[in-house]
N, C-alpha and C positions, 0 to 999 in steps of 0.2 A: 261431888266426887263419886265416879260410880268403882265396878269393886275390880275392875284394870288399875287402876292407881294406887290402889292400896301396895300394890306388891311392892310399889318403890320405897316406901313408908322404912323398912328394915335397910336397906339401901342409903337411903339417905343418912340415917339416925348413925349408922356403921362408917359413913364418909366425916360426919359432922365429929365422933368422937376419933378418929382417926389421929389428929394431934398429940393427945393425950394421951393414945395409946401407943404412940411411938416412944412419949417418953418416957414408958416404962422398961425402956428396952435397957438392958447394962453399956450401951456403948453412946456415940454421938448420932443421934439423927437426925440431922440437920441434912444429910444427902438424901437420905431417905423423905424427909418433908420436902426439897427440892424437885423432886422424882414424883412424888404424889400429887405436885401441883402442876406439873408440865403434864403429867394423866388429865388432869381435870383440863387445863387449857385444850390440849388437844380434843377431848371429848367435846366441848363444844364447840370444835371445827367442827368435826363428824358431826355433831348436832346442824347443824346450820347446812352441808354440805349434803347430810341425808334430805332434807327437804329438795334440793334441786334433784338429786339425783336417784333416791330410794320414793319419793313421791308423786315427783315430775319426772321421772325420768329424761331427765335433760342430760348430756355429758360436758359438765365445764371445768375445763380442764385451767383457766385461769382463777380459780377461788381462789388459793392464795396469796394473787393482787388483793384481795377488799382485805383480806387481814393486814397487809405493807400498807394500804391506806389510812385504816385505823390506826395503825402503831404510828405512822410518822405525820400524823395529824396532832397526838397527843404530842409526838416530840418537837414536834417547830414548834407548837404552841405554848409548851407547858418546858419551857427548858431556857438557858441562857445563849441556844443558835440565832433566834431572833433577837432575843431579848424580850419576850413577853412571858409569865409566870401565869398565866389562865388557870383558874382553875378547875377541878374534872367538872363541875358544874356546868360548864361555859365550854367546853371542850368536849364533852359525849354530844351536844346538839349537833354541834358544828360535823364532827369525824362522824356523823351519823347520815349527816346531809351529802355530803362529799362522798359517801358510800354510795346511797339511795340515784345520787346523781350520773355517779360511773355506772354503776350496773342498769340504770334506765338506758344510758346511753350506747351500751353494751345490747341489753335487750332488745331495742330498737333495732342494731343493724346485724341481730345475729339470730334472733328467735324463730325469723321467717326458715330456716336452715334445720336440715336433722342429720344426726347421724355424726358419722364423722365427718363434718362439714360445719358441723356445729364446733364439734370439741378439736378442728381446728385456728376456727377461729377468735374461741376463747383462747387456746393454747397464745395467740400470737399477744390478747389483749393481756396476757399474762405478764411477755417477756416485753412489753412496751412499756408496763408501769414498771417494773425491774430495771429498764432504762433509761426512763426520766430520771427514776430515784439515781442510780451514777452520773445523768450529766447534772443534773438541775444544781449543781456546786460552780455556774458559769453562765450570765456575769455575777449575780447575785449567787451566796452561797445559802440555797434553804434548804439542802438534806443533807449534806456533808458530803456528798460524792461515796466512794470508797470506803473515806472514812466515815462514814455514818455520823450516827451524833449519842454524847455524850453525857452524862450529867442530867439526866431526864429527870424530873421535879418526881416525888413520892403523891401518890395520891390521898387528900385529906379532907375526910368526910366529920364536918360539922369542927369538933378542937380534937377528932381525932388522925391521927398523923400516920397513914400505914408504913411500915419500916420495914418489918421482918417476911421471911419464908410464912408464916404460917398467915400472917394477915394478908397476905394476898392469896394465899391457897383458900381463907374462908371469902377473900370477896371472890377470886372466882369459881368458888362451889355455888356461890349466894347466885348468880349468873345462871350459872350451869341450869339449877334447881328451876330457874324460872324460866329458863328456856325449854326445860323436860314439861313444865306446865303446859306452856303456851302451843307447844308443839300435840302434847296430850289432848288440847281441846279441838285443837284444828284434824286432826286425825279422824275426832267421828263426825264433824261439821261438814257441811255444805263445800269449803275449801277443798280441805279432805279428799271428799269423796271425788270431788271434780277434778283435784289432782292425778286420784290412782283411774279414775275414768283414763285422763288422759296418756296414760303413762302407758296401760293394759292396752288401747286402738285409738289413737285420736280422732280417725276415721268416726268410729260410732259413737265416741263423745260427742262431737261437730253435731252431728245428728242428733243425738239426745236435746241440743240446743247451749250444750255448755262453748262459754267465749274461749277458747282453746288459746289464744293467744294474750289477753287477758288474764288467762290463771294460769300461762305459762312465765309470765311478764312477775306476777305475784311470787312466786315461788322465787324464782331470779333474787328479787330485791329481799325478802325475806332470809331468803339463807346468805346473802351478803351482808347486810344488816348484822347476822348473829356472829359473821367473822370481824365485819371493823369494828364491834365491842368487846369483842375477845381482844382485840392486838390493840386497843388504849390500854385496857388492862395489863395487857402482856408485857407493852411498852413500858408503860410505868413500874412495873413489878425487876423488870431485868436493869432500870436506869441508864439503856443505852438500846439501840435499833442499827441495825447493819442491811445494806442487800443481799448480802450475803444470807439473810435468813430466810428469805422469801423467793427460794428458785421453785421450777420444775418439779424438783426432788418431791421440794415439801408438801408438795401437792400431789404428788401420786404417795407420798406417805399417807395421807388423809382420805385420798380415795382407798387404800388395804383398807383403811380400820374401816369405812364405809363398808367396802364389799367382804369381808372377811367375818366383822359381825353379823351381816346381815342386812341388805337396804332395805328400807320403811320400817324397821324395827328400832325405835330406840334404847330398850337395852340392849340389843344387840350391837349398836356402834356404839356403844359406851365402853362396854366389854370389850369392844375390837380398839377402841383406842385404847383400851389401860392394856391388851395384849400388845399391840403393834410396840407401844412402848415399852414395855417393861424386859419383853423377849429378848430385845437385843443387848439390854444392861445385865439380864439372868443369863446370857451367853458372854458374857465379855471375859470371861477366864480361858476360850476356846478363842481367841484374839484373829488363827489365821482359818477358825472354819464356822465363825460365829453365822455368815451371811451366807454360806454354804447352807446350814442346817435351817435356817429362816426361809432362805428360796426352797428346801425341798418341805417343809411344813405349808408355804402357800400352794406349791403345785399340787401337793397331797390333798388339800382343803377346797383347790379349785375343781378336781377331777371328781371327789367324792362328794365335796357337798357346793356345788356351782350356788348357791340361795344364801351362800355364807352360814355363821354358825345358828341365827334365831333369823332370820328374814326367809320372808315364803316367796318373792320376784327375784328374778334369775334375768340379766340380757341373755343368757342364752334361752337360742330358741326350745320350746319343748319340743319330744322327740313324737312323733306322729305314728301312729299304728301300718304296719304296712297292711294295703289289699289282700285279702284273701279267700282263696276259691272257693266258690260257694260251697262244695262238696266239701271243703274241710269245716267250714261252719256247719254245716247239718243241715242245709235246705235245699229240699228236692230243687231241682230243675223244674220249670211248667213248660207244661205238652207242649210239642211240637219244635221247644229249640233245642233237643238232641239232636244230634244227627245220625 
């Protein structure tokens, strides 16, 4: 562990007793433990989302298909819509495969692509699993159509049975924490570096020799990965999955706490998810000017600080020195090109 890691050390320790210190509070906080835990879920969208985006800078604007994949893989599986009771055991391999498999297949016909040409064409493989999921209720019913599905099995590790808000808030902190690992070692490794290589000029990666499409392909399957394990969890934690949960929206929700903390910084989109979230429930007394004062805090934060609040990469371009006359720098002219 070198001494970058340590900073999360108070971080983590402050998340872990988080429970306890809620219930020291004089009222119920049971909304407030609800609220801590959709923080921590979304952060590890942001987690998983930063790698495409803040490291590869890739624009996929479909991430929140592999989180609908993970959720409604634990829910056919693990529910009475089939009739099979799996359990997470037998069920993470599976929602794991069935990620690794979409986003290969995604990679394949879309990596070759930049720009927005890319992040149109995830945009589309977005709104195509949001589609399946409403017909796939016809002739067989395996997602519920509209109505989603119901009655999602609890998740039960070893004779323990999770039930409550706080046990799934600790299993997915328990997540979270090893995806900040995992992500921490790949940062100063070989991957890493080959990722921000390519993210900075792919041009003079290529050249350095790194597989551009290869550790473009890695990152893809890697931060999808960190989404279909978040929506088992998520799945099982809410006892129910709708399409309804998995638009558009939710995904340019996940790209703010992306860019807003900061891309390739991890605490910086950890921050930016527990901000993205909490903002709008710390505004909800302001009912008809909550999303008024939300949009002028991102345009304010886009205009002054384009890098987000901790990330040092900006898509915008940097701004370029203009030319100027020799004579205003200080250097003679050489004989003979005066005129």
């Amino acid at each position: 562990m070198d001494l970058g890691d340590w900073r999360f050390l108070p971080l983590a320790g402050a998340a872990i007793a988080l429970p306890w210190m809620l219930d020291q509070l004089p009222f119920n906080a049971s909304y407030l433990l609800i609220l801590a835990a959709t923080c921590v879920a979304f952060a590890c969208l942001a987690l998983g989302l930063n790698v495409v985006v803040g490291y590869a800078g890739l624009l996929n604007l479909g991430y929140i298909a592999f989180f609908a994949i993970g959720a409604y893989t634990y829910a056919i599986l693990a529910s009475s819509q089939t009739e099979r009771h799996w359990p997470v055991e037998a069920v993470l391999p599976v929602a794991v495969l069935a990620v690794v498999a979409m986003s290969l297949l995604l990679g394949v016909a879309s990596l070759r692509l930049r720009g927005d040409y890319l992040a149109i064409v995830t945009l589309g493989f977005g709104e195509i699993i949001r589609q399946l999921i409403f017909n796939l209720d016809r002739p067989i019913n395996i997602t519920g159509g509209v109505s989603g599905i119901l009655g999602i099995d609890p998740i039960q590790l070893a004779d323990i049975k999770l039930l409550t808000h706080r046990d799934y808030y600790f299993l997915l902190l328990a997540f979270g924490l090893i995806f900040v690992f995992v992500l921490r070692r790949w940062e100063t490794s070989r991957i890493g570096r080959a990722w921000m290589a390519i993210r900075d000029d792919e041009l003079a990666a290529q050249a350095m020799g790194i597989h551009v499409l290869g550790f473009r392909m890695l990152a893809f399957v890697s931060g999808a990965v960190i989404a279909g394990i978040t929506g088992v969890v998520y799945a099982a934690w809410r006892a129910s999955v709708f399409p309804y949960s998995f638009t558009v929206n939710d995904t340019v929700t996940v790209f703010m706490m992306v860019i807003i903390g900061g891309m390739g910084s991890i605490p910086g989109v950890i921050l930016g998810a527990i901000g993205v979230t909490l903002l709008p429930e710390l505004l909800r007394q302001y009912a008809e000017y909550r999303y008024v004062i939300f949009g002028a805090v991102l345009v304010l934060l886009m205009r002054f600080r384009p890098q987000g609040l901790m990330g040092a990469f900006s898509f915008r371009p940097p701004k370029r020195p203009e030319p100027q006359p020799e004579e205003e720098l200080g250097v003679a002219p050489e004989p003979g090109l005066v005129p």
